[in-house]
N, C-alpha and C positions, 0 to 999 in steps of 0.2 A: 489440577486445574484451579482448587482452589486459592494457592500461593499466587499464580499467575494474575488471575483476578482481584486479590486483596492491593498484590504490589500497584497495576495500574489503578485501580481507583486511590490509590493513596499520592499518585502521581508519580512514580515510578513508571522509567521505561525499560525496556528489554531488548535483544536479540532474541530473536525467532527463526524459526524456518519456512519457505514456504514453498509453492510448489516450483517458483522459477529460483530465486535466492535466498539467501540470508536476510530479514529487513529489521530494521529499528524501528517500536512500535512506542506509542503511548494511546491516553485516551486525546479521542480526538478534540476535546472542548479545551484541556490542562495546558493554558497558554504557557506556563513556567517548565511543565513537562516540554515540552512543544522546541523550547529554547535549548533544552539540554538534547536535546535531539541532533540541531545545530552545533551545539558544543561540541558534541561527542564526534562528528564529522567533520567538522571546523566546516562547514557549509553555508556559502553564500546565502543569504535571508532571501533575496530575490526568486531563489529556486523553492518551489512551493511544494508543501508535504503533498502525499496522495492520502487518500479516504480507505480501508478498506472496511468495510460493512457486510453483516453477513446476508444482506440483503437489501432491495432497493427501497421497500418501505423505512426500515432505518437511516439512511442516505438520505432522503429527502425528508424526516422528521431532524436531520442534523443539517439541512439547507441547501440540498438538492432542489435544482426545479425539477418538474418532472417533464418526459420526453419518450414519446410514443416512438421514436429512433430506439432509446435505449431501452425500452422494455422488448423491441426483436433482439435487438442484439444479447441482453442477459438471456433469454431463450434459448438461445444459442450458443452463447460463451462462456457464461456461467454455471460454477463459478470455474474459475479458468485465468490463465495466462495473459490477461486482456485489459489495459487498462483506460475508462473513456474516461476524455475530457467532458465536461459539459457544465452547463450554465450554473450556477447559485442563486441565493438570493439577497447575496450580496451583505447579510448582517451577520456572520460568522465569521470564522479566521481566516477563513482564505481569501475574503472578496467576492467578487463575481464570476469565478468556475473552480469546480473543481475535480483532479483526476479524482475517477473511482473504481475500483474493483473489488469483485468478488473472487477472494483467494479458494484453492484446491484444495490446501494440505490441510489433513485433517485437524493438524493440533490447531492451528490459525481459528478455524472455523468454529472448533469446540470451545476454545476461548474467546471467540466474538458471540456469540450465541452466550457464554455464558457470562458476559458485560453486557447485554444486551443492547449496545450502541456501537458505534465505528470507531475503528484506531488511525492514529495518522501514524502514516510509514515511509519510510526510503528506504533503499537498500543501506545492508550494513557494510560500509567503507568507508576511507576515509576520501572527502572530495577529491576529484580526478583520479584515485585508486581502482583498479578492478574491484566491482560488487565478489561478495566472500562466497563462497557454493559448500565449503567444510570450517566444522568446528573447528578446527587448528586453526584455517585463515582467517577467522572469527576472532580466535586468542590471540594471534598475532597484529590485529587492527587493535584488540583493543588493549594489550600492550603498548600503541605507539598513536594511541588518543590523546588528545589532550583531555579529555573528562569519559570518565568511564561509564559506562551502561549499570543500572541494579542488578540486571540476571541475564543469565545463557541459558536460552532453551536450546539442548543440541539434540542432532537427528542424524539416525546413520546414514538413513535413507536418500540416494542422490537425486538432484531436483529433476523433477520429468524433465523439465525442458531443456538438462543439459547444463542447463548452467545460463539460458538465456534469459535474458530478462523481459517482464510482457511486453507485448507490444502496448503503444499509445497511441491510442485515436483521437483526434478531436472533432466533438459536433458542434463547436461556436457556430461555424460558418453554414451557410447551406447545404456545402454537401462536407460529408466526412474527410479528413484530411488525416494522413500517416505523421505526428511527430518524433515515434523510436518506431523503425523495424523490429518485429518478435516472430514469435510463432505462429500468430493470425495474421494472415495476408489483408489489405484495405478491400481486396474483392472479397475476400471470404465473407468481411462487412458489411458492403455493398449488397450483397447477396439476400443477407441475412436482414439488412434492412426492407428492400423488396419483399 
């Protein structure tokens, strides 16, 4: 854990596992990190990293607003397959929202817990590629990257969700809205918000 944690503080990013795919991490503040991320994906700038944090206190010391929505919903979904949009405050690198979750797999966790701040992530692919679900199609993406990743954390273990990727919710608006189909239903949400 501790190579893992040296490499991102030193702005080094990685492939990871987690509990739905493969994702490309760094730390979430290392704007140069941040870019090789893009690199590595050849990824439109306009498509925005997501946050994951091992918690919501973290998330909004990195510029989360806070949101009485989203503390039912971590309640409930957390940490889990689930990714929300919501508001910022605007003076960090995403702007004014940003996706966040709280990842399952343990290695994620025990390495965000031991950065003690959030990483920015996407799946590991290359844009419009299927996200990767095994080391091999891991190897194979990063074979035919234009810029390569510092490390491979690999896992034999298969993603709970199959291979789906979380769902994303967003709470810009008044009521919640589906922007990707996952494994949590918008009722399940709903619900959870109630």
């Amino acid at each position: 854990m501790e190579a893992i944690r040296t490499l991102i503080i030193r702005g080094g990013i990685a492939v990871v596992p987690t509990e739905t795919v493969y994702g490309l991490v760094c730390a979430w503040d290392n704007e140069e990190a941040r870019e090789k991320i893009y690199a590595v994906k050849n990824r439109p700038h306009e498509k925005r990293l997501q946050m994951l944090a091992p918690d919501i206190a973290s998330a909004v010391k990195a510029g989360i607003l806070p949101d009485a929505r989203l503390d039912r919903i971590a309640a409930k979904f957390w940490p889990g397959p689930l990714t929300v949009v919501v508001k910022a405050d605007g003076k960090g690198v995403n702007g004014d929202s940003i996706g966040l979750r709280i990842p399952a797999h343990p290695f994620i966790m025990k390495a965000l817990t031991a950065l003690g701040t959030p990483l920015a992530s996407t799946s590991a692919n290359l844009s419009g590629c299927p996200p990767c679900l095994t080391s091999r199609e891991v190897l194979k993406m990063i074979d035919d990257a234009p810029v390569s990743p510092d490390a491979l954390i690999a896992s034999e273990s298969t993603p709970e969700t199959g291979g789906q990727a979380s769902t994303v919710i967003s709470l810009l608006g008044n009521s919640p809205s589906v922007l990707r189909e996952g494994p949590v239903s918008l009722q399940e949400v709903l619900d959870a918000i109630r």
